[in-house]
C-alpha angles and dihedrals in degrees: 000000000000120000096235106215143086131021131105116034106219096276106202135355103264084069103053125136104211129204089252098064083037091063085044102051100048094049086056096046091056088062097042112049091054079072093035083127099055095026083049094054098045088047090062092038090048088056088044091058098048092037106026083174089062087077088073088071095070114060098195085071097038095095103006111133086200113099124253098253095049104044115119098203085053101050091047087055098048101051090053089053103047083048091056096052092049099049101053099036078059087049092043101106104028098060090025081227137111099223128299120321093235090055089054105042086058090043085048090051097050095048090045092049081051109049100243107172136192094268095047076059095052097049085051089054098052090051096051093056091040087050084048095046087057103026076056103038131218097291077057105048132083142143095254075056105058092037084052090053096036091054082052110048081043085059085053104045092046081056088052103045099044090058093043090089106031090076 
């Protein structure tokens, strides 16, 4: 599992992560982990459904005759991943940091070795905030909260990506 601290300070101001979507993420996030296992699993199936080729890039489901939904390797990633998202968007503003640089740089290798490109990233992103607007619910959601999530999950992905290249 990743260690989910420390990288990238906040690097201008366009991309600051204010105490306002703080608060707002970690409200959120009290309500959402307790459902990381479902939530995880949408979110995937979510990205699936807007990029089917994005299936290649797991090679666990490359040849797996088990569907999606029901696929055990799948369902353990994804609810890392979803985890991990979570966790460090929470963490965002207190360490001014996305999550450990050894974590990213691995995170940044494999999505490099796969291919993973900016718009993969952005589906993902649109599939994380649709997968918060319903894991939430609609006395959660709000559009100070997806711009709260979305500037987090950004933080996240430039971390990423400036350590995709440097391994």
């Amino acid at each position: 599992m990743y260690a989910l601290i420390n990288l990238i300070p906040l690097l201008s101001s366009s991309m600051e992560f204010t105490e306002e979507q703080e608060a707002l993420v970690v409200n959120s996030w009290e309500v959402l982990k307790n459902n990381s296992a479902d939530l995880g699993l949408k979110l995937f199936l979510k990205i699936f459904s807007a990029a089917p080729e994005a299936v290649t890039l797991f090679s666990y489901l490359k040849d797996s005759k088990v569907p999606l939904d029901q696929n055990p390797k799948l369902k353990t990633h994804a609810t890392i991943v979803f985890i991990m998202i979570g966790e460090s968007a929470v963490q965002l503003r207190k360490a001014g940091k996305a999550m450990d640089e050894s974590d990213l740089k691995h995170l940044g290798a494999v999505h490099f070795k796969l291919g993973v490109l900016n718009q993969h990233f952005q589906v993902a992103k649109t599939a994380l905030l649709e997968t918060i607007k319903e894991g939430g619910g609609d006395e959660l959601w709000s559009q100070a909260l997806s711009d709260a999530w979305g500037g987090a999950y950004d933080h996240l992905v430039q971390a990423i990506q400036s350590n995709k290249k440097s391994n």
